[in-house]
Steps between C-alpha positions, in 0.01 A plus 500: 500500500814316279455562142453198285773423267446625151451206302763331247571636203389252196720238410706622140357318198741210423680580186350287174686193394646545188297357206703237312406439167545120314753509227320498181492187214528381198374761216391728745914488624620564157279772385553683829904464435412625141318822616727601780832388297334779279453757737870436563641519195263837367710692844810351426493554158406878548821571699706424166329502169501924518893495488579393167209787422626792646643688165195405341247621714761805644512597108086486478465668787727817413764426765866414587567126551609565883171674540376171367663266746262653758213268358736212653631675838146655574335131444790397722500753810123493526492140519744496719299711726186325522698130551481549914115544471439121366463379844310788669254511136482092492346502915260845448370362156561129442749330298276415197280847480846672486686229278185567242462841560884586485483310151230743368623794606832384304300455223354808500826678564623332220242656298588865584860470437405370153265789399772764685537783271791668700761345749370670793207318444641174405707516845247577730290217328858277530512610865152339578563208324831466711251561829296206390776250432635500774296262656458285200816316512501408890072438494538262194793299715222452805229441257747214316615393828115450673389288172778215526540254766730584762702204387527636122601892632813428266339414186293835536779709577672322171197600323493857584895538513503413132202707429715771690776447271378455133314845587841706454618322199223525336449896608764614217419321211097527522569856557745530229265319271198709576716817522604451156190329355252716635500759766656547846136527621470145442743416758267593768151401342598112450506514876070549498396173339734295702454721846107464456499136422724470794275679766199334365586124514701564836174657579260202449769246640568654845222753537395227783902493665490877665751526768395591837512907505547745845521865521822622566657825582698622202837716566407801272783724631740253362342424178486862445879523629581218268300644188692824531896427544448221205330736249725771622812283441389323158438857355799639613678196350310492140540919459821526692681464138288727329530807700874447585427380881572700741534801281157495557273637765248208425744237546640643814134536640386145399831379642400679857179389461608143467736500781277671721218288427713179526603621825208514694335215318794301682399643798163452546520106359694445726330625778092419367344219637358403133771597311409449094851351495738319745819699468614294820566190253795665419625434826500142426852414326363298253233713390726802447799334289235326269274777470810782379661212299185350318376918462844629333549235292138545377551881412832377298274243350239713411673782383696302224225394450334809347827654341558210260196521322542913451851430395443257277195730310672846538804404395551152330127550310367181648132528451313445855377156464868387392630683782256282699569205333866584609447546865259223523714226563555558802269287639589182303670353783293611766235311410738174367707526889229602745369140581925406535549796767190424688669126583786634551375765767456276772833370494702775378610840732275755331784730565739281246172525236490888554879517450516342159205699376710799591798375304327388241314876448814669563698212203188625279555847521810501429450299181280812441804741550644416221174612233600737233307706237506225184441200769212235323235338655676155587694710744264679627284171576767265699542704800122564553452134454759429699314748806250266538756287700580698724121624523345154616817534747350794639188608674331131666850433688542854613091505601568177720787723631295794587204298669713236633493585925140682494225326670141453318311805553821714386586377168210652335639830599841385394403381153311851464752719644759320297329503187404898526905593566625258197204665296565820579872440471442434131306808441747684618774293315331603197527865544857476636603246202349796209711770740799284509502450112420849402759667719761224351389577153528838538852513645653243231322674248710787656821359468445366175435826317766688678741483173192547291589838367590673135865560633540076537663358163360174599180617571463669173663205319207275657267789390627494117559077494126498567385741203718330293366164563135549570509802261363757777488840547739657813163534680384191487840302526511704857130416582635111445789556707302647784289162459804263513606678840126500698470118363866461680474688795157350596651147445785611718269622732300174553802291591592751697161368702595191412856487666285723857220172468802263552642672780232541691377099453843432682492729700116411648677106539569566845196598624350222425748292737446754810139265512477161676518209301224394356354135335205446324228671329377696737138310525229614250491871669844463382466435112193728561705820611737431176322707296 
């Protein structure tokens, strides 16, 4: 007798419509924009107010200065990392449990890097805060996004770019202030009353706007591939100038270890059928110029960014909140030009917008070039106000550059993958930035005391003009002599970096015109990716 046909399998459960929230009103709107404009501006602010705070919290904490800059490039790396889990986090959790719960555990990493007693401690508590961070800045974009009508995506953007931007100017001088006023401490606790009034008004406004969550697989062989050669690399960069690189058997093995590790995490992404992150964007033309151009010009950015301040303390005597006070500027015309650029976006080549930021760094720089040890503070000021030209130049044309091409479902990944190179680029940019000064320092410092010997008439008649005048003994007339040449030879090392950063901004100019041409702002995913 015929068998009867097994029966059918079940029909597969139609996937769930996505829920779509209405956009929010009146107070309820503006407290909402308050609250996550806060949450904003407490991450941003974190990633600069330590820099103007490094000799004061290196000195507290018993150790070098370069050890120091490890609070910045640890924050840096590890957020870095955790970037590419936003989207994989945001569909396993929901957006607003880890929006809220991303904002306490910042809060409470902020905590432990205040009561650190010892750097290791206050890095590994920097390093979580970094893991939590990262998807701060991208969840408070949706959040912003979902709460305005679809119609009025620009004025939220314009709300959270400018909450984006004031965060890094005011970074330096609240730290400064604080650093000076109180303790370095406090530059991590102001971050718990604002962080917890954050989580809970976000809380009770969209406790009742979850997004749809799913279980999905997670690619643990490349997070863990992607954990190592980063931490590997960052390490080897921030202690390759302390132990003489690769004099050293650490170096050398952390150097393997990176390249090994960075190796087969190429490898298996881009062969895994989840891969954590889409190194096959990179075949797309756009995606590749904009990424290396917006990521090298970040570590440049960045770097300066964190030698001025040290300069300007170790050897000019700034205190740290002048010093931020100094570098703040910056951002004076980012937020003044931002609404101009975004007009002009749509009817402008992006590339020509990216150019002239590039020019206008590189013209900057070179102003900087010319710095000596006696320069005052007027000086000092005009080209960093000046930078914020080129700045609002910058990242939103070269973001509509590196999305432009991608359909829909890719540009998350994009803005992610994107964001984690140029972040990790400016880790690393501060580490090679310290390296680059202390190796030029060291080498004019060098050449500068070559004819510094008892057998020199006109080193001994410098010697003897300075105990006549300043009535000093031959010791101490030498001690200020040897002070005269480091305060030189670290000046002359700086423009050194200075005269590298404008080479390399011309240099970069032509990747940027390898890409397709591109017009307007990219669509909110766009502006969203920027920063």
């Amino acid at each position: 007798m015929a068998q009867s046909a097994p029966p059918p399998p079940p029909p597969a459960p139609a996937p769930e419509a996505p829920i779509h929230h209405p956009p929010l009103k009146g107070g309820q709107l503006v407290v909402a924009t308050i609250v996550v404009a806060l949450a904003t501006f407490m991450t941003v602010l974190d990633t600069s107010i330590a820099n103007v705070a490094i000799p004061n919290l290196s000195g507290n904490l018993g150790v070098s200065v370069d050890e120091g800059t490890w609070v910045i490039t640890m924050f840096a790396a590890a957020n870095a990392v955790s970037i590419p889990l936003t989207g994989w986090l945001t569909q396993r959790i929901g957006q607003i449990k880890l929006f809220v719960g991303a904002i306490l555990m910042f809060v409470l990493a902020s905590w432990l890097c205040g009561i650190a007693p010892t750097l290791p401690f206050l890095l590994a508590a920097r390093i979580l805060q970094g893991v939590v961070a990262g998807p701060l800045i991208p969840l408070s974009q949706a959040v912003l996004l979902g709460s305005y009508p679809k119609e009025k995506s620009g004025t939220a953007l314009a709300l959270w770019a400018t909450t984006a931007t004031v965060g890094p100017i005011a970074g330096p001088i609240l730290g400064g202030w604080i650093t000076d006023n109180y303790s370095w401490s406090w530059i991590f606790y102001v971050n718990i009353p604002v962080g917890l009034v954050a989580a809970s008004v976000i809380w009770m406004i969209y406790r009742d706007r979850e997004t749809q969550t799913r279980k999905l697989p997670i690619d643990v062989v490349g997070l863990g591939l992607l954990i190592a050669w980063v931490a590997s690399l960052q390490i080897m960069l921030d202690k390759g100038k302390d132990l003489d690189w690769f004099s050293s058997p650490l170096i050398v093995g952390l150097g393997i270890a990176a390249l090994i590790s960075f190796a087969f995490f190429l490898v298996w992404e881009l062969t895994e059928e989840h891969p954590i992150v889409d190194l096959r964007l990179f075949g797309q033309r756009n995606f590749l110029g904009g990424t290396i151009a917006v990521s090298v010009s970040y570590a440049l950015y960045f770097g300066n960014l964190v030698l001025l301040p040290q300069w300007m303390q170790e050897y000019l005597g700034y205190r740290a909140f002048d010093a931020g006070l100094v570098t703040a500027p910056v951002g004076v015309f980012a937020v003044i030009l931002s609404p101009i650029v975004g007009r002009m976006l749509p009817y402008t080549d992006a590339r020509k917008i990216a150019t002239c930021a590039f020019i206008g760094f590189a013209g900057v720089f070179y102003m900087r070039t010319n710095y000596v040890t006696d320069i005052d503070t007027w000086h000092l000021v005009l080209p960093t106000l000046l930078q914020g030209i080129p700045t609002v130049l910058w990242f939103v044309p070269l973001t509509a550059i590196i999305l432009s091409g991608l359909p829909p479902e890719r540009i998350p990944a994009a803005a992610g993958l994107s964001n984690f190179v140029r972040i990790f680029c400016g880790a690393a940019g501060t580490s090679i930035a310290g390296t680059v000064w202390n190796n030029r320092t060291i080498l004019h410092h060098e050449r500068l005391t070559e004819q510094a010997s008892i057998n020199n008439p006109l080193f001994n008649q410098q010697i003897a003009s300075s105990q006549s005048l300043l009535h000093l003994d031959t010791q101490s007339a030498q001690a200020l002599f040897d002070a005269s040449v480091n305060s030189q030879a670290a000046i002359m090392g700086l423009n050194d970096f200075f005269h590298i950063s404008v080479f390399i901004f011309i240099l970069i100019i032509p990747l940027i015109w390898i890409t397709r041409p591109v017009k307007g702002g990219g669509g909110a995913d766009a502006a969203a990716g920027a920063h």
